[in-house]
GUZA-548834 format. One line per field, with one value per atom (N, C-alpha, C): atom name; chain; y, z, x; residue in three letters. Coordinates in Angstrom, 1 decimal, always signed. Example, Ala and Ser with C-alpha at 12.3 -4.5 7.8 and 13.67 -1.06 7.14 Angstrom:
<recs>
at	c(N_CA_C_N_CA_C)
ch	c(A_A_A_A_A_A)
v	c(-5.7_-4.5_-3.3_-2.2_-1.1_+0.0)
w	c(+7.8_+7.8_+7.8_+7.1_+7.1_+7.9)
u	c(+13.2_+12.3_+13.2_+12.8_+13.7_+12.9)
aa	c(ALA_ALA_ALA_SER_SER_SER)
</recs>
This chain:
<recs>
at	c(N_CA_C_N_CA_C_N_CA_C_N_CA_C_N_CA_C_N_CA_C_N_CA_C_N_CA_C_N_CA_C_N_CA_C_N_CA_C_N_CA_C_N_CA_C_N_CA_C_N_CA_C_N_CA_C_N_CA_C_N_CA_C_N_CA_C_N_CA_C_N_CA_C_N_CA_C_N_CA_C_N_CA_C_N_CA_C_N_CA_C_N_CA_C_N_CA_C_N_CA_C_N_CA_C_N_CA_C_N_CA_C_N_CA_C_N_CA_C_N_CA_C_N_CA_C_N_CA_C_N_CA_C_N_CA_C_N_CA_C_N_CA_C_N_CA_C_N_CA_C_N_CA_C_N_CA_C_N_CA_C_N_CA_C_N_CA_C_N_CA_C_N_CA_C_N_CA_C_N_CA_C_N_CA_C_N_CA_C_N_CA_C_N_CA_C_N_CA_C_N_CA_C_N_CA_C_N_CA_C_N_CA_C_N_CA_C_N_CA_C_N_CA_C_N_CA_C_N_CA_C_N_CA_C_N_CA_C_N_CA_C_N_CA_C_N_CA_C_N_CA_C_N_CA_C_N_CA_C_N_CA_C_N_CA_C_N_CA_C_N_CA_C_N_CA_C_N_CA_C_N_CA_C_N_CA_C_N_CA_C_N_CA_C_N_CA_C_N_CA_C_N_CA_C_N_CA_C_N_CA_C_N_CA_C_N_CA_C_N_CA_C_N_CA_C_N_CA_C_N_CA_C_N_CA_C_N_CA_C_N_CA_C_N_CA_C_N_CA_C_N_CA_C_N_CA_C_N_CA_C_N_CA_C_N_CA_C_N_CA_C_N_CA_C_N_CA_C_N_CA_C_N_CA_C_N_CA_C_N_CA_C_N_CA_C_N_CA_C_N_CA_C_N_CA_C_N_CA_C_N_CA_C_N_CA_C_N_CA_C_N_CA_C_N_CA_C_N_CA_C_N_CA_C_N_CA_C_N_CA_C_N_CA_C_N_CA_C_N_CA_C_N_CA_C_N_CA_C_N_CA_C_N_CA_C_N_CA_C_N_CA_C_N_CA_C_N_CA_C_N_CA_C_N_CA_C_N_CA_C_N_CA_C_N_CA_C_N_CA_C_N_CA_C_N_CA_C_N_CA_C_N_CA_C_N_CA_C_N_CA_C_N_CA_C_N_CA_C_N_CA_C_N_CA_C_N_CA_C_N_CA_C_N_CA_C_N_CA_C_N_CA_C_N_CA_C_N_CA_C_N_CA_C_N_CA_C_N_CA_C_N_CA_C_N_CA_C_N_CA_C_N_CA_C_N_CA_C_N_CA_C_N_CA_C_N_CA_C_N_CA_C_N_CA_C_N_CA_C_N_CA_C_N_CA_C_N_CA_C_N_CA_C_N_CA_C_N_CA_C_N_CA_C_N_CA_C_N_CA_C)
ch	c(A_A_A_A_A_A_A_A_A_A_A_A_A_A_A_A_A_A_A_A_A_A_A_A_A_A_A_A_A_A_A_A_A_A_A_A_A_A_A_A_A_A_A_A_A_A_A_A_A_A_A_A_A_A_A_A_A_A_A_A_A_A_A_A_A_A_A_A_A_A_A_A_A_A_A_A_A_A_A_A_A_A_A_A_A_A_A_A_A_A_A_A_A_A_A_A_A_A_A_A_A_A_A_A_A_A_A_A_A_A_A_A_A_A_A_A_A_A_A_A_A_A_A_A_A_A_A_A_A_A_A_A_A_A_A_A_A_A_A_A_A_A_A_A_A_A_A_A_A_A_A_A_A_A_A_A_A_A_A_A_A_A_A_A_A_A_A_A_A_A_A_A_A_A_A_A_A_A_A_A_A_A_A_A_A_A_A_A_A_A_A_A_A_A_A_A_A_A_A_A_A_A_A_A_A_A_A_A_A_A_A_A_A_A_A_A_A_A_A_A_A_A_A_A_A_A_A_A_A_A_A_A_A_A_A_A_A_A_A_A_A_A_A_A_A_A_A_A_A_A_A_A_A_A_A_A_A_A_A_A_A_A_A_A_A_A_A_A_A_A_A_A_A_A_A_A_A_A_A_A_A_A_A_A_A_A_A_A_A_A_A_A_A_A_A_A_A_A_A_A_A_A_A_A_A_A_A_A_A_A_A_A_A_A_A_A_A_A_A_A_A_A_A_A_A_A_A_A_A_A_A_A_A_A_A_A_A_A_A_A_A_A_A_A_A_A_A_A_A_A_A_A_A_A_A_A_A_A_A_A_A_A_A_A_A_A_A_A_A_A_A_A_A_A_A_A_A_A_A_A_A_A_A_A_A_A_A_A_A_A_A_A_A_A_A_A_A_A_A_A_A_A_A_A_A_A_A_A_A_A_A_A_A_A_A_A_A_A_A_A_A_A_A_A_A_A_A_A_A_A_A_A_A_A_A_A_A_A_A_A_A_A_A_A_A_A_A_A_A_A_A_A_A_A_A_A_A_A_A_A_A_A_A_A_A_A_A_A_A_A_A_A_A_A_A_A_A_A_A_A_A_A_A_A_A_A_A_A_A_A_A_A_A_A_A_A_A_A_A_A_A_A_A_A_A_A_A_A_A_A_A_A_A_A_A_A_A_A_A_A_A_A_A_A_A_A_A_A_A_A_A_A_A_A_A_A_A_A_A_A_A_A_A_A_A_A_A_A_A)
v	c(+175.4_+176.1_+177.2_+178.1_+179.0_+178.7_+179.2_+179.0_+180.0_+179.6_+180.7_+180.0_+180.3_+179.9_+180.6_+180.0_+180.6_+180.6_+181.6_+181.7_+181.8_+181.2_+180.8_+182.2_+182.9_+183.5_+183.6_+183.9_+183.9_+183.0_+182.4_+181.4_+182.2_+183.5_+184.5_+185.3_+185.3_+186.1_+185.7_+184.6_+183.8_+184.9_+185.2_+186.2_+185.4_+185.7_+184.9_+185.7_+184.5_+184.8_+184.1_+185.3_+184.8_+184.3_+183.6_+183.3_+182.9_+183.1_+182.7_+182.2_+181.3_+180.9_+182.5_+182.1_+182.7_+183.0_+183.6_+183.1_+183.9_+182.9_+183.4_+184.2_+185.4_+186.5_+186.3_+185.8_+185.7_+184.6_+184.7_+184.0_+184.5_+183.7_+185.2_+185.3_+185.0_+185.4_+186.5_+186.6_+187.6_+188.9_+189.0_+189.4_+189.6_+188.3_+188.5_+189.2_+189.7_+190.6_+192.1_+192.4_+193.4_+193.8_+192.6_+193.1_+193.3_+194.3_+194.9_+193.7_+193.0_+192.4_+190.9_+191.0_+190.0_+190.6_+191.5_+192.3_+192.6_+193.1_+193.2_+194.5_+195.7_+196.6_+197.1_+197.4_+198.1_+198.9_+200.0_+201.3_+200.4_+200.0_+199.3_+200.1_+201.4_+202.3_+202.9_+202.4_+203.2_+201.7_+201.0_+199.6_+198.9_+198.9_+198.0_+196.5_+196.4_+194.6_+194.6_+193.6_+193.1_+192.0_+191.9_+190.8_+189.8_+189.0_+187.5_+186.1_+185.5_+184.2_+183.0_+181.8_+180.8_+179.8_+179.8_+179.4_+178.3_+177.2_+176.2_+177.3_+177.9_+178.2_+177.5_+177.5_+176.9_+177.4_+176.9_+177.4_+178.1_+177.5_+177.6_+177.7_+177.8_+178.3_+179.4_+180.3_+182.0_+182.1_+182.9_+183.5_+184.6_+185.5_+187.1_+187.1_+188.8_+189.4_+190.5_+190.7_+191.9_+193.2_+194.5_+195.7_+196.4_+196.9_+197.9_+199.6_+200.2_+201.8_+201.7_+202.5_+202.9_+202.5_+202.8_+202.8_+201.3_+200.1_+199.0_+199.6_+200.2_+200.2_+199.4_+198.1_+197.4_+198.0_+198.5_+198.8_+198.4_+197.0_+196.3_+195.2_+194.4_+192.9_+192.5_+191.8_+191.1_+189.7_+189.4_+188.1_+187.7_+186.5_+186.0_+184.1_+184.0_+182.7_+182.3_+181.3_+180.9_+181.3_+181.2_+182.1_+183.7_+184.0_+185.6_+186.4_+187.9_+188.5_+190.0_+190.1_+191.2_+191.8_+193.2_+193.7_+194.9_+194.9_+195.4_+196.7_+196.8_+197.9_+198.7_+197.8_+198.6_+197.6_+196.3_+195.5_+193.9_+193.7_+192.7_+192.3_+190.9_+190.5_+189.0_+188.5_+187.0_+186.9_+186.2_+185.7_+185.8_+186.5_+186.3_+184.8_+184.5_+183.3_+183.1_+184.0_+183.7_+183.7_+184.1_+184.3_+182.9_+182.2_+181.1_+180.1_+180.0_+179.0_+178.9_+180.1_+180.6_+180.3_+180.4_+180.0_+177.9_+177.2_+176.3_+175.5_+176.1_+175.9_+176.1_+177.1_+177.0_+176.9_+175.6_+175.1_+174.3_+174.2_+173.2_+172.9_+171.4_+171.1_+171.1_+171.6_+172.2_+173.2_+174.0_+175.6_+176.3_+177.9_+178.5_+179.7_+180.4_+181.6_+182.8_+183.3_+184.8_+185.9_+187.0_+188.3_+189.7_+190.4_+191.3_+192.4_+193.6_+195.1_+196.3_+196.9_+198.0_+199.8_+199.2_+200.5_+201.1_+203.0_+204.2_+203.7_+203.2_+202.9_+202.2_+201.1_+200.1_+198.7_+198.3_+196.6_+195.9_+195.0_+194.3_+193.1_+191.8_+190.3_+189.6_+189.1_+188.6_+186.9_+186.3_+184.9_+184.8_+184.5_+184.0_+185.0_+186.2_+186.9_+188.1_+187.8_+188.3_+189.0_+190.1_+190.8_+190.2_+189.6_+189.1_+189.8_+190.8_+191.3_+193.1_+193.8_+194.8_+196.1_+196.6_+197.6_+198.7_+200.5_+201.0_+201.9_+201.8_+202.2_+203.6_+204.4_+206.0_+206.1_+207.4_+208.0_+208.2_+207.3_+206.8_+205.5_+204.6_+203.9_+203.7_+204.8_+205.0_+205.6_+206.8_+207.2_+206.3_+205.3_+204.7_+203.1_+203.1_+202.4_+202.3_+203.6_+204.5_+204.5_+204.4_+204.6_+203.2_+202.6_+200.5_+200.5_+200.4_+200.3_+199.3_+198.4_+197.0_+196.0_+194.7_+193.3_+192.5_+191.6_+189.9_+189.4_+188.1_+186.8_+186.6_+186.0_+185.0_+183.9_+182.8_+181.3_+181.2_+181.0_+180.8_+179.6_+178.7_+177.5_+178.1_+177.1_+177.2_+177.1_+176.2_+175.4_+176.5_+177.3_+178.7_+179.4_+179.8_+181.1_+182.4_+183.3_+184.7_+185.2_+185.8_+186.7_+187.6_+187.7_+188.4_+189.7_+191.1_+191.7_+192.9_+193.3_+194.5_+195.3_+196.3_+197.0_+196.9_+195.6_+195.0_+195.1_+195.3_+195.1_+194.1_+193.1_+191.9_+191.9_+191.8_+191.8_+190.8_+190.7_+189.6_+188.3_+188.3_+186.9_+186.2_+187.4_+187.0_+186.2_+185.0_+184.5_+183.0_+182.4_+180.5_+180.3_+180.1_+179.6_+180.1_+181.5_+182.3_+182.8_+182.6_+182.5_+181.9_+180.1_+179.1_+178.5_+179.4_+178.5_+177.4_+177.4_+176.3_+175.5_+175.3_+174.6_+173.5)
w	c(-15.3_-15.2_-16.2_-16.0_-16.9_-18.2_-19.3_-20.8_-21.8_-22.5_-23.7_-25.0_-25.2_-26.7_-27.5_-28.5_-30.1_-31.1_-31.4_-32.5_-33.5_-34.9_-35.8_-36.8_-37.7_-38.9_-40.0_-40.1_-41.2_-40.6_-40.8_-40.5_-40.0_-40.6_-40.2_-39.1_-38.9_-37.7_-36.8_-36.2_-34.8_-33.3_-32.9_-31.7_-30.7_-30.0_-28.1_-27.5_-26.7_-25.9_-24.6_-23.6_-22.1_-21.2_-20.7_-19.9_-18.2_-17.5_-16.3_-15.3_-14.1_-14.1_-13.1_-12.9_-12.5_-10.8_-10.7_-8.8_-8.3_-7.2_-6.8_-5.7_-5.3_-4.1_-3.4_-3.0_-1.9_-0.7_-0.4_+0.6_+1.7_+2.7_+3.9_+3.6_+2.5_+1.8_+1.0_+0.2_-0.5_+0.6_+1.7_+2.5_+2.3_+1.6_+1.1_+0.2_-0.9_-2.1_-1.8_-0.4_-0.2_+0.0_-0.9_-0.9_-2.6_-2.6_-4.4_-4.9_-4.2_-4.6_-5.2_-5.2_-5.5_-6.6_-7.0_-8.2_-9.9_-10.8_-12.1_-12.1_-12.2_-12.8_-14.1_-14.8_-15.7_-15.9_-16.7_-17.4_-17.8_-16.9_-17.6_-18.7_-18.7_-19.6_-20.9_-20.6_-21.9_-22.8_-22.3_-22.9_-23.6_-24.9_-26.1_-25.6_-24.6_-24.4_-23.1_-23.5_-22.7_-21.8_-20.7_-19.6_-20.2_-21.0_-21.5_-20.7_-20.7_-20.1_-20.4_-19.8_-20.6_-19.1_-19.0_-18.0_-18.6_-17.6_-17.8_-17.5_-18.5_-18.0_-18.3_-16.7_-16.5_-16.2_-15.6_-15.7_-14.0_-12.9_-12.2_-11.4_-11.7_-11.3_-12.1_-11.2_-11.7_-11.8_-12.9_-13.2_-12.2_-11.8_-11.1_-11.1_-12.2_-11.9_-11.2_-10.3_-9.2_-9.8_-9.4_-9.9_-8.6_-8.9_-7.6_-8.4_-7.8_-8.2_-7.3_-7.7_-7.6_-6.9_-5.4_-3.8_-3.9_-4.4_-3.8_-3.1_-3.4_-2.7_-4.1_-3.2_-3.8_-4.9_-6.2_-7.2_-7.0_-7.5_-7.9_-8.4_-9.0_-9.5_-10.8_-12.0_-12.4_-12.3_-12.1_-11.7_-13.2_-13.5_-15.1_-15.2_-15.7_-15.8_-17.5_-17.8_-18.8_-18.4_-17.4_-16.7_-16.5_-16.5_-15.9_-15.8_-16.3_-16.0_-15.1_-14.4_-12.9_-12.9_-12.9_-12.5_-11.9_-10.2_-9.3_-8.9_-9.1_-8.9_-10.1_-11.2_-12.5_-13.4_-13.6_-14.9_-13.9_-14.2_-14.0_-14.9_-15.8_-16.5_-16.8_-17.7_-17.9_-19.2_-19.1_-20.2_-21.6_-22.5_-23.7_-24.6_-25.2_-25.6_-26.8_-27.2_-28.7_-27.5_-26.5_-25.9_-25.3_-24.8_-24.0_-25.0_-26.2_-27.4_-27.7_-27.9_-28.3_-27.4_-25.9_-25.5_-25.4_-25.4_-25.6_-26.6_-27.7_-29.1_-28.9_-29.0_-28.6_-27.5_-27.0_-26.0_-26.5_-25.5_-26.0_-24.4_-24.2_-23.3_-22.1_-22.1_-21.5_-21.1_-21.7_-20.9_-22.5_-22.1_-23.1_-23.1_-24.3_-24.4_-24.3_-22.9_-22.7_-22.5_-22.7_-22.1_-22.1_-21.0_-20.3_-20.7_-21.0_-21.2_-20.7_-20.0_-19.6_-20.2_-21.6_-22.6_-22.5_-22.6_-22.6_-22.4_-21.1_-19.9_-20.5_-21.4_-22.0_-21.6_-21.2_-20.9_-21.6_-22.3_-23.2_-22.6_-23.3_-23.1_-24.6_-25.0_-25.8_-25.7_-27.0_-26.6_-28.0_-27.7_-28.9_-30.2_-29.0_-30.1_-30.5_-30.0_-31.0_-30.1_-29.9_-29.1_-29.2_-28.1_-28.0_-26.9_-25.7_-25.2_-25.0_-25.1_-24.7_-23.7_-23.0_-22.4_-21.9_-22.5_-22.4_-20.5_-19.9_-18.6_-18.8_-17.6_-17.2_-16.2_-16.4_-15.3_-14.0_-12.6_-11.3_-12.0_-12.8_-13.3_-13.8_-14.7_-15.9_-14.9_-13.5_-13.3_-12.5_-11.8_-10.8_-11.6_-12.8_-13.2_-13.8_-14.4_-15.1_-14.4_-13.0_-11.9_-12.4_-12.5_-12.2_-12.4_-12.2_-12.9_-11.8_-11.6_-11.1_-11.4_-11.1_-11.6_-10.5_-10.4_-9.5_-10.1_-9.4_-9.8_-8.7_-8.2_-7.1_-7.5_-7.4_-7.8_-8.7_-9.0_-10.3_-10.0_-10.2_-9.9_-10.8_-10.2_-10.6_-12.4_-12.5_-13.5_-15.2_-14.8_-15.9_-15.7_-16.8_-17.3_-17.7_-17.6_-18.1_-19.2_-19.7_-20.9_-20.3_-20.4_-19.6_-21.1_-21.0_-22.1_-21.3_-22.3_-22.1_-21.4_-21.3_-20.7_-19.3_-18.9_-17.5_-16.5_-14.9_-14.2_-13.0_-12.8_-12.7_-10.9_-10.0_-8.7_-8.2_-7.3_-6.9_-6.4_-6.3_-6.0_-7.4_-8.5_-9.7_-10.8_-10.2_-11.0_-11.6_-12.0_-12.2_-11.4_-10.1_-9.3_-8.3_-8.5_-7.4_-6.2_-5.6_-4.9_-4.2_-4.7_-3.8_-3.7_-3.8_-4.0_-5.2_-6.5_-6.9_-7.6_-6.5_-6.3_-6.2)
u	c(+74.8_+76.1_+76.2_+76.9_+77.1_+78.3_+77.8_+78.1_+78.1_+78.6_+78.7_+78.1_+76.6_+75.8_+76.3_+76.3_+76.6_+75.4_+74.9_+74.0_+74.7_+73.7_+74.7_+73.9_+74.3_+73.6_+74.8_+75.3_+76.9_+77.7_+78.0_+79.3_+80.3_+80.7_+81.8_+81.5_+80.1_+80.0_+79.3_+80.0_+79.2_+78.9_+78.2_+77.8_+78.1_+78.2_+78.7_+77.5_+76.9_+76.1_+76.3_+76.7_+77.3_+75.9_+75.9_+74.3_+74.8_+74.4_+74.2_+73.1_+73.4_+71.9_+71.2_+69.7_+68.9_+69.0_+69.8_+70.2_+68.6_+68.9_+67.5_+67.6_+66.9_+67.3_+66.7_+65.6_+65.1_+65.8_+67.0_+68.0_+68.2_+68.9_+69.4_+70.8_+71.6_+72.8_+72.5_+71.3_+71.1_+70.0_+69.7_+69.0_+67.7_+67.3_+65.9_+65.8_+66.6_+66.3_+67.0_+67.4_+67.8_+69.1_+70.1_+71.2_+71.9_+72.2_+72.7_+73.6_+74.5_+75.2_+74.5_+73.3_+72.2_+71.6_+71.3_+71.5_+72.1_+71.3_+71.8_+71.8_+72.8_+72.8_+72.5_+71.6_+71.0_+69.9_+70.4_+69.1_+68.4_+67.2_+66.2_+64.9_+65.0_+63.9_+64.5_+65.9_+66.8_+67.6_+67.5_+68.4_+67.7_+68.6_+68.1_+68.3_+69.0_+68.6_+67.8_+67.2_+66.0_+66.3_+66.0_+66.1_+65.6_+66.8_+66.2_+66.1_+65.7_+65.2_+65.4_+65.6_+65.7_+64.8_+63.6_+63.3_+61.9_+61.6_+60.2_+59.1_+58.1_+56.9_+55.7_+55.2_+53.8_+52.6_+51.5_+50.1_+50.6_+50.7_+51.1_+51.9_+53.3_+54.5_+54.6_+55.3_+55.5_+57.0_+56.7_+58.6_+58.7_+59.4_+59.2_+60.6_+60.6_+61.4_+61.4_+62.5_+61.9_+62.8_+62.6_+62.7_+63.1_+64.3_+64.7_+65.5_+65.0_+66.1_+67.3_+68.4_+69.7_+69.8_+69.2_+70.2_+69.6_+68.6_+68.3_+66.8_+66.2_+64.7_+63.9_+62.8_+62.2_+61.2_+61.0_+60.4_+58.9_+59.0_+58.0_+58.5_+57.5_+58.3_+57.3_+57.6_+56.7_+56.7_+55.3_+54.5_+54.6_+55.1_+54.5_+54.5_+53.3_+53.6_+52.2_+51.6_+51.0_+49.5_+49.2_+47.7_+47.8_+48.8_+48.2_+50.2_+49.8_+50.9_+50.8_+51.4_+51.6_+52.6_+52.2_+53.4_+53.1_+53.6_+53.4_+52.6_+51.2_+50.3_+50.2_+50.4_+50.0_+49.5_+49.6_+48.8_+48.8_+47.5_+47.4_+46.1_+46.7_+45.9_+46.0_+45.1_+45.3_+46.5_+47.2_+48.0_+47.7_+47.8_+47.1_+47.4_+46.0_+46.2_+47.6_+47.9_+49.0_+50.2_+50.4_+51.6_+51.8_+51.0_+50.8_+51.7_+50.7_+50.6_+52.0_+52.8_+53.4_+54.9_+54.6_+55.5_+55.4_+54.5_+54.5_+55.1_+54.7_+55.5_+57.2_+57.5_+58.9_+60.1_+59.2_+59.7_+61.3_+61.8_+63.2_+63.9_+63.5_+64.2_+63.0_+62.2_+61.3_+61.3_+61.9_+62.3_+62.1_+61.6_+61.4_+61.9_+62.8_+63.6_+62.2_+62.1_+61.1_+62.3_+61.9_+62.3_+61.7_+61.6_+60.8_+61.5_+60.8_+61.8_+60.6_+61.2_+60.4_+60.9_+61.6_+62.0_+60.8_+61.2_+60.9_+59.0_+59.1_+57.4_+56.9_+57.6_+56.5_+56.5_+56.3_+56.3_+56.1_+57.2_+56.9_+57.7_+56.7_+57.2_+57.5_+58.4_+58.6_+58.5_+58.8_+58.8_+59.6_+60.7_+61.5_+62.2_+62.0_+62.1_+61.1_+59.9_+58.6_+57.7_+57.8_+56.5_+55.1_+54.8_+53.2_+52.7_+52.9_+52.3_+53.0_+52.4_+53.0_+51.8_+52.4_+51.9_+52.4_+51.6_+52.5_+51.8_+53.0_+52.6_+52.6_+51.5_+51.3_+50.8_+51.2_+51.3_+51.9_+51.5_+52.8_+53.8_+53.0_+53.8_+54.6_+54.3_+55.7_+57.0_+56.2_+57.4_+57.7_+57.5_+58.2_+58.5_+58.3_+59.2_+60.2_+60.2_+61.1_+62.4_+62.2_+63.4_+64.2_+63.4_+64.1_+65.6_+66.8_+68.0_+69.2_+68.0_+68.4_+67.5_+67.6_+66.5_+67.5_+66.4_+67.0_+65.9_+66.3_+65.1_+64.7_+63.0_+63.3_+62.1_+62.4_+61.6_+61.8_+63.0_+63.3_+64.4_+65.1_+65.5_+67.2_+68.4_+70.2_+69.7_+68.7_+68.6_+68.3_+67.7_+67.7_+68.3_+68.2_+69.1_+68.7_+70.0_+69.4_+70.7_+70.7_+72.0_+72.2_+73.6_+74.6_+74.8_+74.4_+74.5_+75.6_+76.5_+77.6_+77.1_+75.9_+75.2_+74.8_+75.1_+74.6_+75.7_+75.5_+76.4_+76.0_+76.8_+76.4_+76.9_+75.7_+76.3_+77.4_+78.4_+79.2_+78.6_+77.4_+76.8_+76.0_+76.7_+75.4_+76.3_+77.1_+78.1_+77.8_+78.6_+78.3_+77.3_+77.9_+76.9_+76.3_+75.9_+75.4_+75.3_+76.8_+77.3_+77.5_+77.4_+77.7_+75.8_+74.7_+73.6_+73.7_+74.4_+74.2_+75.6_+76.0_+77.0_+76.6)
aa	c(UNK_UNK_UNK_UNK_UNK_UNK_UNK_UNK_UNK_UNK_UNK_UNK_UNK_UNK_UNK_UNK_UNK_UNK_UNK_UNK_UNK_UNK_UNK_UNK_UNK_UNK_UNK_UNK_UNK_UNK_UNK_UNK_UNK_UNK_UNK_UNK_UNK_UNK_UNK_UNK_UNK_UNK_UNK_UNK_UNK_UNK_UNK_UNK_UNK_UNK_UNK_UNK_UNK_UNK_UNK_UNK_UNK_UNK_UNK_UNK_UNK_UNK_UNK_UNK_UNK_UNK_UNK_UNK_UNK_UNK_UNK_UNK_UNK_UNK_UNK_UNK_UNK_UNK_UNK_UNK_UNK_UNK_UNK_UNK_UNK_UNK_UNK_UNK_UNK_UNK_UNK_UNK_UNK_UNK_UNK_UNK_UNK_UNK_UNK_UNK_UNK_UNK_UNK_UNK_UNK_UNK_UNK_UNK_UNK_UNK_UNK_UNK_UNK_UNK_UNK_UNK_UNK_UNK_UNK_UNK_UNK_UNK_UNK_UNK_UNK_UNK_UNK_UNK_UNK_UNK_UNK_UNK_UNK_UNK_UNK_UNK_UNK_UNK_UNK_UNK_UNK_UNK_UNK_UNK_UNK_UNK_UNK_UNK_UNK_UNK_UNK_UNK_UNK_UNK_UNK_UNK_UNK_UNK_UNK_UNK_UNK_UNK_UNK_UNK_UNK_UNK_UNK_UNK_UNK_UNK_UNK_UNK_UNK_UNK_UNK_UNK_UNK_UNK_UNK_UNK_UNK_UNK_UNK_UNK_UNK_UNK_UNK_UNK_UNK_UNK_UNK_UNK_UNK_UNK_UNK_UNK_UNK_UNK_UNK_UNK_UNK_UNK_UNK_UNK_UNK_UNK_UNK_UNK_UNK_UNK_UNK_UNK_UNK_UNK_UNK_UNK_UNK_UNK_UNK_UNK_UNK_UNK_UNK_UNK_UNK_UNK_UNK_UNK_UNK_UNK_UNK_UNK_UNK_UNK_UNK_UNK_UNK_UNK_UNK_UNK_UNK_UNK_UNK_UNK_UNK_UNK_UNK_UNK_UNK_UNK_UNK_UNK_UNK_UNK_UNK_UNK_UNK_UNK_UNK_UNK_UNK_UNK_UNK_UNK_UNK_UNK_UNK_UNK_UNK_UNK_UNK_UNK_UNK_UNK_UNK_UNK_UNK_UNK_UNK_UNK_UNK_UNK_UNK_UNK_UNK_UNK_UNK_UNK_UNK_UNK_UNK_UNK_UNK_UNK_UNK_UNK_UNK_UNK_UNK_UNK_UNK_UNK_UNK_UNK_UNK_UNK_UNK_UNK_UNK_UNK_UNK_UNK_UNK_UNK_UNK_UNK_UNK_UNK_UNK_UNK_UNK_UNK_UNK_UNK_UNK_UNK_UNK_UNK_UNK_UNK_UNK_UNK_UNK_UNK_UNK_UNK_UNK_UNK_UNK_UNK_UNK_UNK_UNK_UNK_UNK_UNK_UNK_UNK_UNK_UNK_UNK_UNK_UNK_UNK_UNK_UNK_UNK_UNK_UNK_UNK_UNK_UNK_UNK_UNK_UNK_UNK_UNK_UNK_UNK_UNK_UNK_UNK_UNK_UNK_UNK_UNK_UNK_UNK_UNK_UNK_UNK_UNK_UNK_UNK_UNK_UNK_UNK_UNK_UNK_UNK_UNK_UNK_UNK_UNK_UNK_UNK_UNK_UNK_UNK_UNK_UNK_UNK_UNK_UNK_UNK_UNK_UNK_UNK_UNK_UNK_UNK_UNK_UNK_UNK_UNK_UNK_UNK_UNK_UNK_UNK_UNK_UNK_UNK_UNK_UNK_UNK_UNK_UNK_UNK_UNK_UNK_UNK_UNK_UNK_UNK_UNK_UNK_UNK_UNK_UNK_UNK_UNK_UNK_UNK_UNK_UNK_UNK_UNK_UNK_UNK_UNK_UNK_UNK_UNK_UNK_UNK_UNK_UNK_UNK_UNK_UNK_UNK_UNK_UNK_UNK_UNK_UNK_UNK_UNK_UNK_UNK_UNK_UNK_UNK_UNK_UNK_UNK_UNK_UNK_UNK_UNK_UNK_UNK_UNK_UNK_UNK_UNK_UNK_UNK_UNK_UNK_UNK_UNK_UNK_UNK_UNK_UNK_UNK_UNK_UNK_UNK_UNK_UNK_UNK_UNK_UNK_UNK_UNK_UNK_UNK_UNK_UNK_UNK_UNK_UNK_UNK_UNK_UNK_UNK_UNK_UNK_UNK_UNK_UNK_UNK_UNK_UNK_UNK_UNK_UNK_UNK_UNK_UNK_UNK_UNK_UNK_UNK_UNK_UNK_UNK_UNK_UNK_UNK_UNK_UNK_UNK_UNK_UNK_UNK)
</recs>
């Protein structure tokens, strides 16, 4: 269910962090990915926050986030899981070992805080915080991902989560419960 975490650093200044789960788009409520209202609005090449995560990763189950420009035409998506990370006709590689390790280590619950940013053409994966992979995209890549200024999820389970940041615009099925999928 959706919640509001509190990170602690000063006692006086507790941050709110909104989270919701991960709805998944590939539905025929969401039209297979093809409807905006299944959707996250955000400048994804200009935004200081990063598509954060709170999801189980494994050797073989994949996270994917999918990538769409303005009107809803399908981008590309990243493939990511502890074997190998993808992202649609520009990187595909094996998981680096500190990233793996790394998300294993700071597991909690069995689920691990990742997040993905495709700031000014670079792709970067974090794990807790901490750059362990990055890549800077060129040339068709950079421009056609440069476009991105939407995200969904799909295979991703009610059960994770993502951060809801000011900068974001959150489609009408991208609520508690996703429109009634996890109800």
């Amino acid at each position: 269910s959706s919640g509001i975490n509190a990170e602690y650093g000063d006692p006086d200044d507790i941050i709110q962090k909104k989270t919701n789960p991960t709805c998944d788009c590939w539905t025929a409520e969401c039209g297979y990915c093809s409807n905006l209202e299944c959707t996250v609005k955000q400048d994804l090449s200009n935004s200081d926050n990063d598509i954060e995560v709170k999801s189980k990763l494994t050797y073989k189950k994949t996270n994917t986030v999918m990538f769409f420009d303005e009107d809803g035409n399908t981008i590309g998506s990243l493939n990511f899981n502890l074997k190998s990370i993808q992202l649609t006709g520009c990187v595909s590689c094996y998981t680096p070992p500190i990233l793996a390790r790394a998300a294993r280590a700071s597991t909690s619950n069995g689920k691990t805080d990742w997040s993905v940013s495709l700031k000014d053409g670079v792709l970067s994966i974090k794990i807790a915080g901490e750059v362990l992979y990055s890549h800077k995209l060129a040339g068709e890549c950079k421009e056609i991902y440069g476009n991105a200024t939407r995200f969904a999820f799909t295979g991703l389970t009610c059960e994770n989560t993502f951060t809801v940041h000011d900068d974001m615009d959150l489609g009408a099925n991208i609520n508690h419960d996703c429109g009634g999928q996890c109800a």
